[in-house]
N, C-alpha and C positions, 0 to 999 in steps of 0.2 A: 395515164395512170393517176387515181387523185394523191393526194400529198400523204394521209393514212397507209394507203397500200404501200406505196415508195417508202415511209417511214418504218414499217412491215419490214417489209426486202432487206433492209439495212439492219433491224434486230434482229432476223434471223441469225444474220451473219454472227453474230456476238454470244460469246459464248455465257454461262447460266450466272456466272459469277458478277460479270459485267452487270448484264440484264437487273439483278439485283441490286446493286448499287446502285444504277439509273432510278429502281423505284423509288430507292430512299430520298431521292435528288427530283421525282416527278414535279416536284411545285414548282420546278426552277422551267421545267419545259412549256411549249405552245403547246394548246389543247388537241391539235392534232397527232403531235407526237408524246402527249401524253393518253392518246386513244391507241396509237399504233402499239405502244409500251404496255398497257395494260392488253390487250388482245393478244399479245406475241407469248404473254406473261400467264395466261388462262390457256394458250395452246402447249406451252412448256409444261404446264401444270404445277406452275413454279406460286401461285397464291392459289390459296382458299377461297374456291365463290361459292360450295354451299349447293345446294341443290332443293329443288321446287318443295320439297317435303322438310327440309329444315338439318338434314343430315350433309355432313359436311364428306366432299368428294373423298380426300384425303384425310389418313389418322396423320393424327399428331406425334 
């Protein structure tokens, strides 16, 4: 399993409050747990990415 997915499996586990604080703290992590963290973070639907047309997923 690479270090991404393992890093994955571990945010799952953490609940939305956490996950959040982690992002604020992302520059502190290694780029593969800060890949895991944003990816876990886009399945939560917990950030804004926006979509191919420029309309953002969620309202505000």
């Amino acid at each position: 399993m690479s270090a991404i997915r393992m890093a994955e499996k571990t945010y799952r586990t953490y609940s939305s409050p956490i996950l959040l604080e982690l992002k604020e703290r992302e520059h502190q992590l290694e780029p593969t747990d800060r890949q895991a963290l944003q990816n876990i973070l886009v399945e939560r639907r917990l950030v804004d990415i926006g979509s191919p047309t420029g309309v953002e997923r969620r309202g505000k």
